[in-house]
N, C-alpha and C positions, 0 to 999 in steps of 0.2 A: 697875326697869323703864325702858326708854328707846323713845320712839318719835320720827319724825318724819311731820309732821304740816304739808298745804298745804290751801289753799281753803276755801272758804268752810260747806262741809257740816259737823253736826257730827259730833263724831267720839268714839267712845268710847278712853278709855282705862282705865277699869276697869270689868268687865262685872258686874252683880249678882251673886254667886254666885264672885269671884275669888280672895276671903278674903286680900285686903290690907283689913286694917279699922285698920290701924297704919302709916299713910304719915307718917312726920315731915318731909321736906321733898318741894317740889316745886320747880323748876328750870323756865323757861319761856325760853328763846333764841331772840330773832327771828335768822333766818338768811338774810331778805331781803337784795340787795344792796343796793337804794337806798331801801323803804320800811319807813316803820314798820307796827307791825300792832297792832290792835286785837282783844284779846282778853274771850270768855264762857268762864268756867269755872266749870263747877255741879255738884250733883250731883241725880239725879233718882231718882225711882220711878217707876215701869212698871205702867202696869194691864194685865191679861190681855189686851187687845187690841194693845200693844207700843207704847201711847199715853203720854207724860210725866202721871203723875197729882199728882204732885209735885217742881217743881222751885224747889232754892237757891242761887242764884247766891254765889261765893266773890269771883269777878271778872266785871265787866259791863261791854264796853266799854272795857277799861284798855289804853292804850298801851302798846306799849315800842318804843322807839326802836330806829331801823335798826342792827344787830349790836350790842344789847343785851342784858339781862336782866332776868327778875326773879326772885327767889328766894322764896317762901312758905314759912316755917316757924313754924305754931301747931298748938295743940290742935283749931283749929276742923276743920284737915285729919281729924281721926279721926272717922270715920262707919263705919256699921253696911254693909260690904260681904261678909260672910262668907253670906247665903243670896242663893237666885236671885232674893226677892222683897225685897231691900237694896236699895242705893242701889247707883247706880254713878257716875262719873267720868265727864263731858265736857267737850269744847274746843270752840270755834269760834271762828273765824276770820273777818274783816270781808270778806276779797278775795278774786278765784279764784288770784292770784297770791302771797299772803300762803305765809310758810311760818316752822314754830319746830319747833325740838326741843323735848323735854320731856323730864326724866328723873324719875322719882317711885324715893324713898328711905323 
């Protein structure tokens, strides 16, 4: 799965219910030209009202340097995404002008 991904909102990249629950790597490319970007990647549960009821952050605020990378490859990536009421996959981004690619493997 590849997206790209700018500003500051978060943003989902894997929705409960998507049944990647076996991601082995994630790939995170700032694609800024002159800034770095500071990166949240977590994953959360959803209460019936579409409120975060539980969220775990993998990354909080981690830099990566302007037209850098970072690459995450562990176990800790496999979470329970296979029903609507899983976890899912989020980014966010420090700036409205921030922007990375992301490829999840």
């Amino acid at each position: 799965m590849y997206s790209s991904i700018s500003g500051p909102a978060d943003t989902v990249l894997l929705s409960p219910g998507d049944g990647v629950s076996n991601a082995k790597t994630i790939h995170i490319t700032n694609t800024h030209a002159s800034d770095a970007v500071l990166v949240d990647l977590y994953i959360s549960i959803l209460s019936r009202g579409g409120v975060a009821s539980s969220t775990y952050y993998i990354l909080k605020s981690h830099s990566i340097a302007v037209k850098s990378y970072l690459n995450l490859e562990s176990s800790i990536l496999s979470f329970n995404n296979n029903s609507s009421t899983g976890f899912g996959l989020y980014i966010a981004l420090n700036a409205a002008d921030s922007e990375v690619d992301v490829l999840i493997k």
